[in-house]
N, C-alpha and C positions, 0 to 999 in steps of 0.2 A: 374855259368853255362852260359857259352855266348848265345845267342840267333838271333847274326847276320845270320844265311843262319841255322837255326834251328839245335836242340841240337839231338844227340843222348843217350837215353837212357836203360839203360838194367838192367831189373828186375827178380832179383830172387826169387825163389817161387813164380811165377806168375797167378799161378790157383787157389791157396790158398783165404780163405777169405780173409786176407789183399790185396795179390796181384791182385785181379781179380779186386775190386776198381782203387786201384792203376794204375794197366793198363789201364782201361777205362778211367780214370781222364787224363792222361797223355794223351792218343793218343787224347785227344778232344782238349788240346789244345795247338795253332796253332801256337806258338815256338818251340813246340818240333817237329821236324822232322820225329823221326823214337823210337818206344819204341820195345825193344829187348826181349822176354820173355822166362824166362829160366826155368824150370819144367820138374819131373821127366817124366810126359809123355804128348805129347803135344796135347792138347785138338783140337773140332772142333769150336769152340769159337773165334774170333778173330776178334777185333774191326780194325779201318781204320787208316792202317801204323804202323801193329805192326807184328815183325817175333816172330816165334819162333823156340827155341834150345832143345833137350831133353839133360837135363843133370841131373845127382846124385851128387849131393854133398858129401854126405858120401865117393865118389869112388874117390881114389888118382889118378885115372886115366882123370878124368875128367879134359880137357885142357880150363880151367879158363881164362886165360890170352889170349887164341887166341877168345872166347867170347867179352871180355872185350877191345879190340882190339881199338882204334881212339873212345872209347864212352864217353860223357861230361860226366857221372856222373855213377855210380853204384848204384843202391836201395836193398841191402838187406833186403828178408823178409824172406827167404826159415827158415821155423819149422815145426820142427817132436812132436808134443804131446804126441805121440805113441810108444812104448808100456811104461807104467809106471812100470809095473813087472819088465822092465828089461832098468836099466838106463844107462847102457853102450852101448844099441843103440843108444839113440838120444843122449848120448853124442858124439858118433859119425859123426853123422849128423850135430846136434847143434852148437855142438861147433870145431867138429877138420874141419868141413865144412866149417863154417865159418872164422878159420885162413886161410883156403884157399881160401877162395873170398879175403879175406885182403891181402894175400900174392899176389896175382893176381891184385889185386886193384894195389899194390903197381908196381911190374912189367910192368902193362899195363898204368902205367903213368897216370892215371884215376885223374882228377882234382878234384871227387867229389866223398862222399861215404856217403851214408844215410841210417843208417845203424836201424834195428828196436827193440830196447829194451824194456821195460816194465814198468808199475810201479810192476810187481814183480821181477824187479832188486832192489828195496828199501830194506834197511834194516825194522825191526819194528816200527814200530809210532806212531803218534795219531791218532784218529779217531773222536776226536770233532773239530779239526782245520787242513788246510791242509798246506802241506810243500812245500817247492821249491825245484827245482833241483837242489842244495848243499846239499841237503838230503843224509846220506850214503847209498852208493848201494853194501851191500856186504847180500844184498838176507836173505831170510830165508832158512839156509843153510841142511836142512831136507826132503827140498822139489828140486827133479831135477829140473825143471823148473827155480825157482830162484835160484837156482845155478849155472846152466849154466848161463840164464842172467847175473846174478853177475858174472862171471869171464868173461864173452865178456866186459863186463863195463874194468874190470883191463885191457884184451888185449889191448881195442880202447886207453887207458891213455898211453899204449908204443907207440902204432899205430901211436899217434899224436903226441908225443915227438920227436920220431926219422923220420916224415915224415909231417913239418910243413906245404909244400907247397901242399897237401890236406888235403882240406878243408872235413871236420867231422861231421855233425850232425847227433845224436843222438835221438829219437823221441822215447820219452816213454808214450805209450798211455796206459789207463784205459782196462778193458777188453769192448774187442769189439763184435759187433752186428750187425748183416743187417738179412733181411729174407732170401737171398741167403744159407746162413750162418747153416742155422736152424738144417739140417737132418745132415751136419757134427758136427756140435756142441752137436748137443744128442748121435751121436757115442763116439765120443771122451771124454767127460765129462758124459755122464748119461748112456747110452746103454740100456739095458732093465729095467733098475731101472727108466726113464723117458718117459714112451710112450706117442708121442704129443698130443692127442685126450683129455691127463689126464688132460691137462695146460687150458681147458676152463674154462669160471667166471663158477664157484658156484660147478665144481666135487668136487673141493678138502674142507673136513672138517675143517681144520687148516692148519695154516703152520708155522713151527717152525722158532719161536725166541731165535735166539743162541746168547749168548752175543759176542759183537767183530764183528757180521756177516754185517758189514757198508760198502761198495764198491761204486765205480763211473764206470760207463759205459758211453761208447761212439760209434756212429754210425761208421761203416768204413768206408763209403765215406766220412766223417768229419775227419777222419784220413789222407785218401787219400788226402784229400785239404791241410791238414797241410805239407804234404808232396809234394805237386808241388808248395806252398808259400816258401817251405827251398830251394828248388831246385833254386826257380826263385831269390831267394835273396841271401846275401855273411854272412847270419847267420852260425855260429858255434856253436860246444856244444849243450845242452841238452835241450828238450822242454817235458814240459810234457801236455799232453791234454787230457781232460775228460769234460762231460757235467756235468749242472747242474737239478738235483739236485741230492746228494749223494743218493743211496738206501740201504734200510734197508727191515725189515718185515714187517714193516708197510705198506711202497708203493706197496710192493708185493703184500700184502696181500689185499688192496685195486684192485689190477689190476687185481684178479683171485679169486675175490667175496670170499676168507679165511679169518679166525679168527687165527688170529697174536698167537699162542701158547709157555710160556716162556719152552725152555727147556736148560738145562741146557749142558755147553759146553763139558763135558767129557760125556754127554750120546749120546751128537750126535758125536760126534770125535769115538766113541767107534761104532755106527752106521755105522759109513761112513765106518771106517774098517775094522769091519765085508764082509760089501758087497764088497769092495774091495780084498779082500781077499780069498771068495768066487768067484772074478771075477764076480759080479753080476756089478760092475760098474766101470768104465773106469778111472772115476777120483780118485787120492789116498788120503788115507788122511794125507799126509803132505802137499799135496796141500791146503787142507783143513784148515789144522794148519796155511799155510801160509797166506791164507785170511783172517784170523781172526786178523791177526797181521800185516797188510799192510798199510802203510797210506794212506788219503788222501791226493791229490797232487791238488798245487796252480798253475793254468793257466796262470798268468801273464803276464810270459816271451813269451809265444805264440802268446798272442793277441795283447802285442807291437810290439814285434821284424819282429813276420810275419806275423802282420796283421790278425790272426786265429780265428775266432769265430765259434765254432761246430753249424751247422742249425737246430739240433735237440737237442729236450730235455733228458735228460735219461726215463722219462716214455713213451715220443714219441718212443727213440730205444727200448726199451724192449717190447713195445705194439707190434711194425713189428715185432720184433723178434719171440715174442710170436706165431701173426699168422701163421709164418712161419712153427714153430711146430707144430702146427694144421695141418696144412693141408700140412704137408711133403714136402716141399720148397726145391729148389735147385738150380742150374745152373748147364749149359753144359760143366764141368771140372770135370776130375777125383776126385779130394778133397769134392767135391760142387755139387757132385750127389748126387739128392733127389728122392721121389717117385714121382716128377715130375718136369720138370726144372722152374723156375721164373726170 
């Protein structure tokens, strides 16, 4: 990304939790010229020297390449969660969307394309040690979410083959967090099975310990940074980024004054999709199945290559997050409406 007379940028799904960082990180600073924002519907939100574009991805009508137009770089993030009932929406969205940012990428001669994958593009792993990005990425394929990841991972491997002269990186981050974040994150994932007020120290009795239940989380603006360090450097390929230290029920249950309860993985899996089922809750449980079975991922290559270290701890991100549910948290974007904005 050149930086002689500043870069232009243009980001997709830029209302979204990841994007809404993202965009602010970028317009602060002072190489980048102009960050371009592209969202289904364009918020009143808008930090200093940044447009915005209403566009749908899902619509084959959506003209990509007149967006993508003289811009240094493309940040892909635009994702649809929603609905899990019915996975040929956000396949839609997800993934026939995303060939066409890549097709467009390619067209508009775009020298850069940062694109957001996951660690649940990984296949299964371990969970007492963590892996590096040679990890295989063919998802747990039960669950939409890594499945689409996983097949964006196979598109980007032709993407780069047959289009060396842009430059790729790949940014596979932990599940992410900020207090912004909070009031879409309990629609999307909890709905009425997680009312904020419940997440204070000492309401909850217990809290289940499901075997396999081990995850890393990471702050979004510690995303965001890993993602204006790939910009400003000539890294390719795959980075994966998560705080320390992994979480478990343990830390949980320390953070919301609970007694850590063993329950056994086929009564909660059978739980989870019950309420799913019933439509009591948002998240499925192949997602479910998928976290259980996800590894953790070795930072390494992040903190050489781009210099990346996350500011925040995983109990620092989970602790904001937390309050955020409490007290109904939000920002002034359609995605990132709360019962009050932060």
């Amino acid at each position: 990304m050149s930086s002689e007379a500043g870069s232009r940028i243009v980001v997709t799904g830029a209302t979204g939790n990841v994007g809404t960082s993202v965009v602010r990180r970028l317009s602060e600073d002072p190489d980048v010229a102009s960050v371009h924002g592209l969202a289904r519907r364009i918020p009143a939100w808008s930090p200093p020297r940044t447009e915005w574009t209403a566009v749908d991805l899902a619509s084959p009508r959506s003209d990509l390449a007149a967006a993508f137009r003289d811009a240094d770089a493309v940040v892909h993030l635009a994702w649809a969660f929603q609905p899990t009932h019915d996975p040929a929406t956000t396949w839609r969205t997800n993934v026939l969307g995303s060939l066409r940012v890549f097709e467009a990428v390619a067209a508009a001669q775009v020298p850069v394309l940062v694109h957001a994958s996951s660690v649940g593009a990984y296949s299964p792993g371990p969970k007492d040690r963590p892996v590096d990005e040679s990890w295989p990425t063919h998802g747990w394929p039960d669950a939409a979410y890594c499945r689409e990841k996983a097949y964006l991972e196979r598109v980007l491997d032709t993407f780069e083959r047959d289009r060396p002269q842009t430059r790729v990186v790949r940014l596979r981050p932990a599940f992410l967090f900020k207090r912004e974040s909070a009031s879409e994150q309990r629609r999307i994932f909890g709905g009425r099975f997680l009312p904020g007020p419940l997440v204070r120290p000492g309401l909850l009795p217990f809290l289940p310990d499901v075997p396999g239940l081990r995850m890393q989380a990471l702050h979004t603006d510690d995303a965001a940074e890993a993602c204006r360090l790939a910009l400003r450097s000539g890294a390719r390929g795959a980075f994966n980024l998560a705080a320390e230290p992994a979480v478990d029920a343990g830390l949980l249950g320390r953070m919301v004054d609970a007694r850590p309860v063993r329950l056994p993985r086929a009564a909660a899996r059978t739980a989870v999709a019950a309420a799913w089922n019933l439509r009591l809750l948002p998240a499925s449980p192949h997602l479910f199945d998928a976290v259980l079975r996800l590894p953790l991922m070795d930072c390494t290559r992040a903190r050489v290559e781009l210099g990346w270290r996350p500011r925040r701890t995983a109990p620092e991100v989970l602790e904001e997050f937390l309050r955020g549910l409490r007290a109904g948290a939000g920002a002034p974007t359609a995605p990132l409406h709360g019962r009050k904005a932060s």
